[in-house]
TORMI-222776 format. One line per field, with one value per residue (C-alpha): residue number from 1; residue in three letters; x, y, z. Coordinates in nm, 4 decimals. Layout:
residues N
i = (NUM,...)
aa = (ALA,...)
xx = (X,...)
yy = (Y,...)
zz = (Z,...)
END
This chain:
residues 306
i = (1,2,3,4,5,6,7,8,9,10,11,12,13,14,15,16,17,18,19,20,21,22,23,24,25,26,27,28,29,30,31,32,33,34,35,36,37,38,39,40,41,42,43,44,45,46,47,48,49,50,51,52,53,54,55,56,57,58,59,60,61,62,63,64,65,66,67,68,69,70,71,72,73,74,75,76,77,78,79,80,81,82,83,84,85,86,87,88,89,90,91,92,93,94,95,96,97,98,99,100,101,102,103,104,105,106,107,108,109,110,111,112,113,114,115,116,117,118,119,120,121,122,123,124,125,126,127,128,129,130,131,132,133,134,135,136,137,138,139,140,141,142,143,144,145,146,147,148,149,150,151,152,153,154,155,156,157,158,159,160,161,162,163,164,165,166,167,168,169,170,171,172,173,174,175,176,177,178,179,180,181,182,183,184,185,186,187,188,189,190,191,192,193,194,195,196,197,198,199,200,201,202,203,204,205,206,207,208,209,210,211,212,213,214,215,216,217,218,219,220,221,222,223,224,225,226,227,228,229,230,231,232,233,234,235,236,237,238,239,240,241,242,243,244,245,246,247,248,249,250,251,252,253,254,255,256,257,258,259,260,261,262,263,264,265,266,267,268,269,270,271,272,273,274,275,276,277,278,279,280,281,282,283,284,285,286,287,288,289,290,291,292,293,294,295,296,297,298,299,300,301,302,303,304,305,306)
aa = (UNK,UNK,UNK,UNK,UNK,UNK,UNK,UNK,UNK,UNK,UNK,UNK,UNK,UNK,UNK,UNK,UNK,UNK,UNK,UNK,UNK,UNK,UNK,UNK,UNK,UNK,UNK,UNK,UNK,UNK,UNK,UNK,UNK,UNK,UNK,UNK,UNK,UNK,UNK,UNK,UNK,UNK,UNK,UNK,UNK,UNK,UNK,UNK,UNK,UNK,UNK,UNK,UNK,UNK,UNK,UNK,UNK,UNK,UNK,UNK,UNK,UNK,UNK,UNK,UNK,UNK,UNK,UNK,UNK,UNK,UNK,UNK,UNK,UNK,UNK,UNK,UNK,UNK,UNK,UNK,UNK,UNK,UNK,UNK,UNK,UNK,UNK,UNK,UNK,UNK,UNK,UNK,UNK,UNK,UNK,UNK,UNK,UNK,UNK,UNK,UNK,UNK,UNK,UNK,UNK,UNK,UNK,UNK,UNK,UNK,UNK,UNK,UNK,UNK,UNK,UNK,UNK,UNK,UNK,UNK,UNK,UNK,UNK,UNK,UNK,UNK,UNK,UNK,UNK,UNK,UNK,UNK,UNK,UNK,UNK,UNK,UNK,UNK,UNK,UNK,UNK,UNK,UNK,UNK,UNK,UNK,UNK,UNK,UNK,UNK,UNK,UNK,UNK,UNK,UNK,UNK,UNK,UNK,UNK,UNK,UNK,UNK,UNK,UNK,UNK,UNK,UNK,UNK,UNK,UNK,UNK,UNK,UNK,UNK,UNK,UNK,UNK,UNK,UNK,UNK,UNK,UNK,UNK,UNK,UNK,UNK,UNK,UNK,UNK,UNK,UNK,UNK,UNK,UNK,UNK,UNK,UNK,UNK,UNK,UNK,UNK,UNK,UNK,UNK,UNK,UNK,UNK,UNK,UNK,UNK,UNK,UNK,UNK,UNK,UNK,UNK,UNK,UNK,UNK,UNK,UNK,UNK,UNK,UNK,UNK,UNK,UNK,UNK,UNK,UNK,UNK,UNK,UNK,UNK,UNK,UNK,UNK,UNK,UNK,UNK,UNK,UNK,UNK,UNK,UNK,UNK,UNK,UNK,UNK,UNK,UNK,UNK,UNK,UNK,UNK,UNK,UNK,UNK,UNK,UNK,UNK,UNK,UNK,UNK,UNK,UNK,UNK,UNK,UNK,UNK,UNK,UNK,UNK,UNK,UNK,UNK,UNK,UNK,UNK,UNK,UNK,UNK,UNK,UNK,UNK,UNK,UNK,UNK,UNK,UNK,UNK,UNK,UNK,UNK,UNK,UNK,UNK,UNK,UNK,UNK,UNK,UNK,UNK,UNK,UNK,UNK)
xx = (-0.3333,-0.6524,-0.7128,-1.0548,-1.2921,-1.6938,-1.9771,-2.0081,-2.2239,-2.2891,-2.2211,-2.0633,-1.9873,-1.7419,-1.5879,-1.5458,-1.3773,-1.1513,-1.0641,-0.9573,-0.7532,-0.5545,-0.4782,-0.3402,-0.1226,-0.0201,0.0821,0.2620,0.4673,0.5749,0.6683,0.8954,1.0272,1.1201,1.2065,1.4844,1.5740,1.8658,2.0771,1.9351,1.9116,1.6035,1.6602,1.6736,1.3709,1.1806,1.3370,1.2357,0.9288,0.8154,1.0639,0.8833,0.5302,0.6532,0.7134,0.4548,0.2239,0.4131,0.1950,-0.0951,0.1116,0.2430,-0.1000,-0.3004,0.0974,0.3172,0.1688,-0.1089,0.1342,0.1616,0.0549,0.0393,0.0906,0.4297,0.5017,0.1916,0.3224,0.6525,0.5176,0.3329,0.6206,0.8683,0.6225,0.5237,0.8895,0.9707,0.7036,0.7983,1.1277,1.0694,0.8274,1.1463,1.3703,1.1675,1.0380,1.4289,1.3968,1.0465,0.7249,0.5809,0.2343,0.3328,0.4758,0.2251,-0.0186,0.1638,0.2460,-0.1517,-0.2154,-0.2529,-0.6439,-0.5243,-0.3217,-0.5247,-0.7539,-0.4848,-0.2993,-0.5817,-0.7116,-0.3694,-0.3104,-0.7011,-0.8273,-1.0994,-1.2865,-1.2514,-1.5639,-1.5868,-1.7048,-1.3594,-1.2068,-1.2904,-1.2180,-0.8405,-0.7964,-0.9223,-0.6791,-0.3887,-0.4514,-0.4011,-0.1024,0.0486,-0.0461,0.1726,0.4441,0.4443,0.6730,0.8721,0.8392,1.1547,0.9289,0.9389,1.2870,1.4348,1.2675,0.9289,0.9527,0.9996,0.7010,0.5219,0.6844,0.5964,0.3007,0.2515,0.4306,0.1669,-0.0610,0.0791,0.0892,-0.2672,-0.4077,-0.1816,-0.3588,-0.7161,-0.6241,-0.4152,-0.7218,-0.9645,-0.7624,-0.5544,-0.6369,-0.5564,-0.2451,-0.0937,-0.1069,0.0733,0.3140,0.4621,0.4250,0.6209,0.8437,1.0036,1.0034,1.1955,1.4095,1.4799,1.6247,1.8225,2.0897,2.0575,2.0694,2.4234,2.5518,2.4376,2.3794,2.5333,2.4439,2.1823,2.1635,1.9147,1.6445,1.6457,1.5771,1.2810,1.1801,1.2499,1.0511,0.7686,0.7577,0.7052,0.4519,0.2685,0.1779,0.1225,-0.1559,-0.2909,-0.3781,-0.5654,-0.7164,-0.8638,-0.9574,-1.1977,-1.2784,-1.4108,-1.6140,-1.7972,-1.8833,-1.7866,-1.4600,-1.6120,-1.8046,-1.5323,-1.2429,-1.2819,-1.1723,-0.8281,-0.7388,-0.7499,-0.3901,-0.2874,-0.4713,-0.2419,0.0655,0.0001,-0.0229,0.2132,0.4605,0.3752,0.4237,0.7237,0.9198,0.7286,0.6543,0.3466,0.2390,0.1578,-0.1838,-0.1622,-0.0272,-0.3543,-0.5264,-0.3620,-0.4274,-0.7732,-0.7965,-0.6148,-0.7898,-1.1592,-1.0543,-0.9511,-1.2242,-1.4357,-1.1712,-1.2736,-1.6850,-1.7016,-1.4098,-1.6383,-1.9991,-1.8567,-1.5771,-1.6176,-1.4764,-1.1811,-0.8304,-0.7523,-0.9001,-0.7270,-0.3679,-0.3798,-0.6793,-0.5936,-0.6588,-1.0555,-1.0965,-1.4057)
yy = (-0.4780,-0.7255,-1.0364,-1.0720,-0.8945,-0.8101,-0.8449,-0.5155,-0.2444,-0.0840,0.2359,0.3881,0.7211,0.5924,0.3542,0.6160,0.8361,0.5328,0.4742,0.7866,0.8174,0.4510,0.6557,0.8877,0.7120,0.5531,0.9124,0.9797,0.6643,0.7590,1.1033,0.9543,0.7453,1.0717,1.2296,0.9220,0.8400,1.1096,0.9350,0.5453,0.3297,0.2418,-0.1198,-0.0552,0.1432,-0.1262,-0.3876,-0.1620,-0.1465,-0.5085,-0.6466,-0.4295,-0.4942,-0.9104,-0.8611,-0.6601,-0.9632,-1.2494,-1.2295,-1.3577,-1.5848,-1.7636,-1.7678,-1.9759,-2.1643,-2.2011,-2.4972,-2.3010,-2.1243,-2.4319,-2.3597,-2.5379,-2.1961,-2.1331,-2.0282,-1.7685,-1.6443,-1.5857,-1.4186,-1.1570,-1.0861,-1.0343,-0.8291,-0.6472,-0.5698,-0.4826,-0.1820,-0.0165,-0.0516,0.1010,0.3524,0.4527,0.5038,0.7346,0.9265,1.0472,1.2702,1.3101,1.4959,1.3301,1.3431,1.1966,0.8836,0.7842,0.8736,0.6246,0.3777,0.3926,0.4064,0.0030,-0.0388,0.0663,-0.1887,-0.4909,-0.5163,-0.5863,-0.8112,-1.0178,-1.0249,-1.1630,-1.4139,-1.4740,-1.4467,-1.2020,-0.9731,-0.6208,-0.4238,-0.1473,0.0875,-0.0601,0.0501,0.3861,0.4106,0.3185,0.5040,0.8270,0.6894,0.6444,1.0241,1.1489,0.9774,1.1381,1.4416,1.3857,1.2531,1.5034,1.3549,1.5917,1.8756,1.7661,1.6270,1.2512,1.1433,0.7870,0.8154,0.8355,0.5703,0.3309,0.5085,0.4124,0.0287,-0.0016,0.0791,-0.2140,-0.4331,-0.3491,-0.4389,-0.7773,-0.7744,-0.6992,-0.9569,-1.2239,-1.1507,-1.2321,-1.5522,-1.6661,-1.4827,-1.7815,-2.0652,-1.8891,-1.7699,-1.3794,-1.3793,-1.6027,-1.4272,-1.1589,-1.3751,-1.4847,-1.1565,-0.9654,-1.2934,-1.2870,-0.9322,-0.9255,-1.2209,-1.0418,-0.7135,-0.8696,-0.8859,-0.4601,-0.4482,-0.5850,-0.4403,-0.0779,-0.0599,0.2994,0.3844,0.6074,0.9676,1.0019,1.1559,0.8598,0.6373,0.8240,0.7873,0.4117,0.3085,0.5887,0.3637,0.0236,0.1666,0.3851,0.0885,-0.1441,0.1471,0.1731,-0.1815,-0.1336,0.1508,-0.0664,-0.3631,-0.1360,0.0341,-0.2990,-0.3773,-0.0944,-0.1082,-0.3401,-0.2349,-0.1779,0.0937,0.2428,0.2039,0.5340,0.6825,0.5046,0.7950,1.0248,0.9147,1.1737,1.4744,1.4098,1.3629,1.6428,1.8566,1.7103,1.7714,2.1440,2.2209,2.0333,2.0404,2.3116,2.0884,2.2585,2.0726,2.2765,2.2849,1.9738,1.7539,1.8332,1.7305,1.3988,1.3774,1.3763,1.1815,0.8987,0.9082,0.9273,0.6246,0.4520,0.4893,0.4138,0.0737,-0.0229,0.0026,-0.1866,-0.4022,-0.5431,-0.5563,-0.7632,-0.9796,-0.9348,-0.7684,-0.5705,-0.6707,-0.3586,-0.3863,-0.6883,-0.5376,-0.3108,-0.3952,-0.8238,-0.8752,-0.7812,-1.0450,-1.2169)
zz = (1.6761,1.7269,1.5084,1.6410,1.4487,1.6078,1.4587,1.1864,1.3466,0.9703,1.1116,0.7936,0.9281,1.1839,0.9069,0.7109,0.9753,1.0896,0.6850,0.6773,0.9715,0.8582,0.5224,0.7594,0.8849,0.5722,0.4393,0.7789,0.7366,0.3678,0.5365,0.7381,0.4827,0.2878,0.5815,0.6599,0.3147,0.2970,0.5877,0.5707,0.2653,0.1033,0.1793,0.5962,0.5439,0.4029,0.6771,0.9608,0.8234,0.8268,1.1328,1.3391,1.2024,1.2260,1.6286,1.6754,1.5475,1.6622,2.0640,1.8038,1.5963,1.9017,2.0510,1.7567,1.7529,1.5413,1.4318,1.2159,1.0670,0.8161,0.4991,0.1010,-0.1240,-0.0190,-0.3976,-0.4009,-0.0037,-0.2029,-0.5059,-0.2711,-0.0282,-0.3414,-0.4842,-0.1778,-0.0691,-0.4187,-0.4031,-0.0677,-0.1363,-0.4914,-0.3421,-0.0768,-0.3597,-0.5529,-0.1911,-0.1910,-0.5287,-0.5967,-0.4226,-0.1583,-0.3293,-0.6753,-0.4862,-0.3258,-0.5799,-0.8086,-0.5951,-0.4854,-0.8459,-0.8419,-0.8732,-1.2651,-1.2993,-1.0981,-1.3812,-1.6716,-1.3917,-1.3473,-1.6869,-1.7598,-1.4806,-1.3898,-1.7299,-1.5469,-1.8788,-1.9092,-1.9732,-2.1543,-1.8706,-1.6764,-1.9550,-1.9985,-1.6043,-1.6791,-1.9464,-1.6836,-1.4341,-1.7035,-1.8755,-1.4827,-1.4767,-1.8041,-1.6757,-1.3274,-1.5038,-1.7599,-2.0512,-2.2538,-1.9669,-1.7464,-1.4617,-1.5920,-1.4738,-1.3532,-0.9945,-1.1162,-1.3342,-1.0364,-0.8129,-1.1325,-1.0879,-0.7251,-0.7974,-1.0486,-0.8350,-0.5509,-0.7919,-0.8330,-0.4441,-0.4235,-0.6472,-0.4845,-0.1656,-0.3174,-0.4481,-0.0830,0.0903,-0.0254,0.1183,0.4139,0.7210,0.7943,1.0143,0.7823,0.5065,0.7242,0.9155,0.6001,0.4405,0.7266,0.7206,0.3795,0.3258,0.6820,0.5525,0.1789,0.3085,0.5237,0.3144,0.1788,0.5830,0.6043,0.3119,0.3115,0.7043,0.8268,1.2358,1.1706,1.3622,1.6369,1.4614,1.2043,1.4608,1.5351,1.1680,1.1610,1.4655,1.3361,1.0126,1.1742,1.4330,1.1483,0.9588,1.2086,1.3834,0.9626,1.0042,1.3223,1.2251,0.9161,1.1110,1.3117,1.0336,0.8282,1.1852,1.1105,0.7474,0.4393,0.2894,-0.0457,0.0998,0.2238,-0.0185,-0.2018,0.1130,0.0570,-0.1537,0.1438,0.1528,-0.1361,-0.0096,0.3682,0.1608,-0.0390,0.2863,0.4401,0.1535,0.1012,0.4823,0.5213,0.2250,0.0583,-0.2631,-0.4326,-0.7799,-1.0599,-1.2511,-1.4252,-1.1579,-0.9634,-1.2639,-1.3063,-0.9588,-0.9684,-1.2730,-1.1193,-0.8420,-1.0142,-1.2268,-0.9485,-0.7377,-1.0688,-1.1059,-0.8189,-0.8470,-1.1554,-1.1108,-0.8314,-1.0173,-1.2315,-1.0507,-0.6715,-0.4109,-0.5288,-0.3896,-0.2955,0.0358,0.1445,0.1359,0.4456,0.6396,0.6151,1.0089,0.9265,0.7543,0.7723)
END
């Protein structure tokens, strides 16, 4: 993991590729949350998760010092790192009772929800066009969750949650991204959310089997290789270009989930799926013709920053 970014070669092919292979890895770490969250709590998922990603950046924290670490939007650090920890942790619970694919379609489902958050909080318009591409998104999502059918159920409620509290997450990162540097927007991030599971570490902690282990290290060095993976992919072309590729993420979970736990959504499901992810994608295009660059690129891929 680099902090130093090149100059951007605009090769959009290889961005692309590399886009796609950090959404891998973001599916592959939600696997092995699902595949750990039947013998470890959701709360020493989400620790592993960013204590490892916090030592695996400290080399660079240490080496710009400590003393740049120093920062005047404490508050806005906290609101992200609540929020942030509040969606994996969220996203962990639900992973232990529904598919793989639905939770991370929901919890990637934020790009529906940044425009309402920011119209709220930013007082950013909503045009009609942005409109109609929630209300896509939103339909897909009724279709997933399928009310009055049996599938809509406690646990997919709070996929749906982390996925607003990404959201939140997401737009707290564009407003610290004007005024803070990169790594430490992460340092703190990594930092609280270390510092707020500490205490579901203590209380729930249970020596985990071997193969657990395996899953807990696989989450911490997943995520930490999908920000890599991102910061060369944003060397090689602008991260609006490449965003719509950060629904890749469903299509590996949905593999992943149908060869490993043999979860295979019916007809509407897939349709909700690709409604969501259409009216994302759409989000995301006119969210930034009319506003700017999109937030959604600055959760993952932070270290490209340029």
């Amino acid at each position: 993991m680099t902090v130093t970014t090149l100059p951007r070669t605009n090769n959009l092919g290889l961005g692309i590729l590399l886009t796609i292979l950090a959404f891998l890895s973001v599916a592959i770490m939600s696997a092995f949350g699902k595949a750990a969250s039947s013998s470890v709590s959701s709360g020493v998922l989400v620790f592993f998760q960013n204590s490892i990603s916090l030592v695996l950046l400290l080399p660079w924290v240490i080496r710009d010092g400590l003393g740049n670490m120093k920062t005047k939007h404490l508050g806005l650090h906290f609101v992200r790192g609540i929020s942030g920890m509040l969606s994996q942790y969220f996203m962990f619970v639900a992973l232990s009772y529904i598919p793989l694919v639905d939770a991370v379609l929901l919890v990637n489902a934020a790009p529906l929800f940044i425009p309402i958050i920011t119209w709220i909080w930013l007082r950013h318009g909503i045009s009609g066009r942005l409109w109609l591409s929630l209300l896509i998104g939103f339909v897909g999502i009724v279709l997933i969750i399928q009310p009055g059918r049996g599938v809509f159920n406690w646990a997919t409620s709070l996929a749906l949650i982390a996925g607003i509290f990404s959201a939140i997450a997401l737009v707290t990162v564009g407003r610290l991204n004007t005024t803070e540097s990169s790594i430490r927007i992460l340092f703190y991030y990594f930092l609280i959310s270390t510092i707020l599971t500490v205490p579901l570490l203590l209380t729930k902690w249970a020596a985990p089997e071997p193969k657990a282990w395996i899953y807990l290290i696989g989450i911490g060095i997943a995520m930490a290789l999908a920000q890599l993976l991102l910061v060369l992919a944003y060397e090689q072309a602008s991260p609006s270009r490449v965003s719509p590729f950060n629904y890749s993420v469903v299509v590996f979970s949905g593999i992943i989930g149908w060869i490993i736990w043999n979860e295979v959504p019916n007809t509407l499901s897939i349709l909700g799926t690709i409604l969501v992810c259409v009216g994302g994608i759409l989000s995301v295009i006119h969210y930034h013709r009319k506003h700017g660059p999109f937030p959604i690129n600055q959760h993952i891929g932070l270290l490209a920053k340029k």
